[in-house]
C-alpha positions in Angstrom: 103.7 107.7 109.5 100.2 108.3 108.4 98.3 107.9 111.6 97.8 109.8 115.0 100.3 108.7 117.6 98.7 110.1 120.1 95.2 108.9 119.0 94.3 106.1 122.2 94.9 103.1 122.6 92.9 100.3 123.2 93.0 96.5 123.9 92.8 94.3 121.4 92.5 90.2 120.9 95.4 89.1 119.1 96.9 85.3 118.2 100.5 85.2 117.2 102.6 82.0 117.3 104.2 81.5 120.7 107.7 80.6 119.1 107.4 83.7 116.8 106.7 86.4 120.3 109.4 84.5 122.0 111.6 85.1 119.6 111.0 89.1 119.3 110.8 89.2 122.9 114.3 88.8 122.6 114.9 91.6 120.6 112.6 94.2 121.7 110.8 95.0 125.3 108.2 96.9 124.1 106.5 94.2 121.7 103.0 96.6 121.2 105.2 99.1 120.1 106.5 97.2 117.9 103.7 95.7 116.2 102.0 99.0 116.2 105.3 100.7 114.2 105.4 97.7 111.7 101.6 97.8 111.2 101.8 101.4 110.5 105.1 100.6 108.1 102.0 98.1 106.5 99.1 100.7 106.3 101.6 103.1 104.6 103.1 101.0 102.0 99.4 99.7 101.0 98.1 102.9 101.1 100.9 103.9 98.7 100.4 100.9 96.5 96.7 101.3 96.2 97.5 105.2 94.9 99.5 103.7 92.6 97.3 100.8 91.4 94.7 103.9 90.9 96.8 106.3 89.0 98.1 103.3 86.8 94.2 102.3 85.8 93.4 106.2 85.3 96.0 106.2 82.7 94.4 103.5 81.0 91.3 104.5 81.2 92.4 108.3 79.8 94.4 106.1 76.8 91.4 104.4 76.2 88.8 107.4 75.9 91.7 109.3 73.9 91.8 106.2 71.5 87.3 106.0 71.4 87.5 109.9 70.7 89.9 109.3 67.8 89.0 106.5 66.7 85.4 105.0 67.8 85.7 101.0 68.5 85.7 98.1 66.3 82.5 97.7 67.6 80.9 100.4 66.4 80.5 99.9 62.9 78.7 96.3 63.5 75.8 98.4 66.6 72.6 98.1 65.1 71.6 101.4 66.9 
């Protein structure tokens, strides 16, 4: 995962629906470390996403100033400049 484990830890205020930590209680003991592993599965796959949203917009932005190098814009020959 993408963060220090050993950073510390600290107390935090959070609300979660009684039913819903009931339920995990059930299936883990250690219900910090789980929300701590699942909100690190979260910070990776958004921090993965977001580099991906990026590279996709740099590739449109290189098509485009490929396409205004080759070909100016449709705009250009109505500029009164």
């Amino acid at each position: 995962m993408g963060y220090d484990r050993l950073a510390s830890k600290r107390a935090i205020n959070v609300s979660l629906n009684d039913d819903l930590v009931r339920q995990a209680r059930l299936y883990t003991r250690n219900l910090s470390g789980t929300l701590e592993d699942l909100l690190g599965d979260f910070v990776d796959r958004e921090r993965a996403r977001r580099r991906d949203e990026d590279a996709v917009l740099d590739q449109v932005i290189d098509g485009f100033s490929l396409f205004h190098g080759e070909h100016g814009l449709l705009s250009d020959e109505f500029s009164l400049l």
